[in-house]
C-alpha positions, 0 to 999 in steps of 0.5 A: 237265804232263799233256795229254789231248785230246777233240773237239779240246779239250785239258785240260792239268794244270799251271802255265799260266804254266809251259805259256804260256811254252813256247807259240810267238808268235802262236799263239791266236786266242781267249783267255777266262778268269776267274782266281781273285779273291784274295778267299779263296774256297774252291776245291778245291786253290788257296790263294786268298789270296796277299799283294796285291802277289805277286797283282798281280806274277803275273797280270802275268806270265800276261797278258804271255804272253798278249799274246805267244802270241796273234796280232795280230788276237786276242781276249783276255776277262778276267773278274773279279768283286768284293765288297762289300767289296772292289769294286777288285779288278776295276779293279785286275786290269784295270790291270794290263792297260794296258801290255801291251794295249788295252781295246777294250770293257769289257763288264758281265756282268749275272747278275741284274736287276730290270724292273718289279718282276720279277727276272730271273736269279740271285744270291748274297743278302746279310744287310746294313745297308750294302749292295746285292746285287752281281749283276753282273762285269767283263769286260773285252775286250782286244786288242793295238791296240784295231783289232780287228774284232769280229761285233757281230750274231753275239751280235745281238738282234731289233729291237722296232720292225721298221720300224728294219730297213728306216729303218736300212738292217739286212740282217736282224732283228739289231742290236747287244746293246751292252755289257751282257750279261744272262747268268743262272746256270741253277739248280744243284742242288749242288755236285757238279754243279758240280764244287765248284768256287765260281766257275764262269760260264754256257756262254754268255758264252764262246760270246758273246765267241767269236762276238764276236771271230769264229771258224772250224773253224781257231780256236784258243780259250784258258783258262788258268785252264779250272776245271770246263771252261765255255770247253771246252764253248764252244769244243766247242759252237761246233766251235773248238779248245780248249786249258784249262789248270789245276793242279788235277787234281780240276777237269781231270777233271771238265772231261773228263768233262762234255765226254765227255759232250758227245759222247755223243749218247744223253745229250746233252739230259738233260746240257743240261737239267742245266747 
């Protein structure tokens, strides 16, 4: 496997079943990753249409590694999607969960809502007689005992009525954003941009599940399936360690390149007007 490191973030090239199996027990905080959904998207490398029961057999094997590597008061947040189509997906991959953690929260990724006739946010559109647009995901938040405490006003959001600040005892204009998260796509204007790659998340929901689980200089933050490198760019923004691991090389090095990028001052804010 080839590594190389950036800002205390490592990309790793390769298996992330072959590279978790080499990892010591107890050993990363944070995990955060969405794996590919077995709904035959077109990624650059991946064949993502492997039998159902061969799918299900592998990602089981790649979440019980998990379980072992990360440590006892560790966070693991799997997200996944579905279809219209296909909307078990999701529920099924989360199952496979329930003999080696405990789901702590179920949280729901809302990328597009509509509020008194205005849209917020984006989604793909459909050209259907049988359906709704789906404009939200799964993700679902794991640890080993489900005793895990978590920094509910680190993602928190200001009350509305600021006299529940005083009524309700809050040391500060925060209070929980509860389990519904309103995360919209920043407008992309193609694929390059994106690194073709068809299923990228914003930076901010790595940034929230960080902040939700906790984090300092020392934290190690983990996806094994890094893609074009979102959970990286998290980890780096937030001043953690990051470790991404993916087999394609095409996506490890447009990964590397958006977080050299990070680095280089001069370009900083035209990079994040971009993203």
């Amino acid at each position: 496997m080839k590594e190389i490191e950036i800002n205390n973030q490592k990309l790793v090239t390769g298996d992330c079943h072959k590279w978790l199996k080499g990892q010591d027990d107890n050993t990363i905080d944070i995990v955060v990753t969405s794996p590919p959904y077995n709904l035959k998207i077109n990624y650059n490398k991946y064949k993502d249409n492997k039998d159902i029961a061969a799918y299900f057999e592998w990602l089981h094997s790649i979440f019980s590694e998990v379980n072992r590597v990360m440590t006892d008061s560790g966070s693991f947040f799997l997200n996944m999607g579905g279809t219209n189509v296909n909307p078990w997906i999701p529920m099924d991959v989360g199952h496979l969960c329930r003999d080696i953690f405990t789901l702590q929260n179920h949280i729901i990724w809302i990328k597009s809502i509509s509020i008194d006739g205005y849209t917020y946010g984006h989604f793909k559109p459909i050209n259907s007689g049988r359906f709704l647009n789906h404009t939200f995901e799964h993700l679902f938040h794991f640890t080993k005992e489900g005793d895990v405490l978590i920094n509910r006003l680190e993602i928190g959001v200001p009350f509305a009525d600021k006299s529940n600040i005083k009524r309700y005892k809050h040391g500060k204009d925060l209070h929980c954003r509860g389990d519904c998260w309103h995360i919209p796509y920043e407008t992309i204007i193609d694929k390059a941009s994106k690194g073709k790659h068809p299923a990228i998340f914003p930076i901010s929901l790595p940034e929230y599940c960080v902040k939700l689980a906790g984090f300092d200089k020392d934290t190690i933050v983990c996806d094994p399936f890094v893609g074009t490198g979102t959970t990286l760019v998290a980890s780096s923004n937030l001043g953690t360690h990051g470790i991404g691991i993916d087999i394609d090389p095409h996506y490890i090095k447009f990964a590397y390149k958006r977080l050299k990028k990070l680095n280089d001052q001069e370009n900083l804010d035209e990079y994040l007007r971009k993203e």
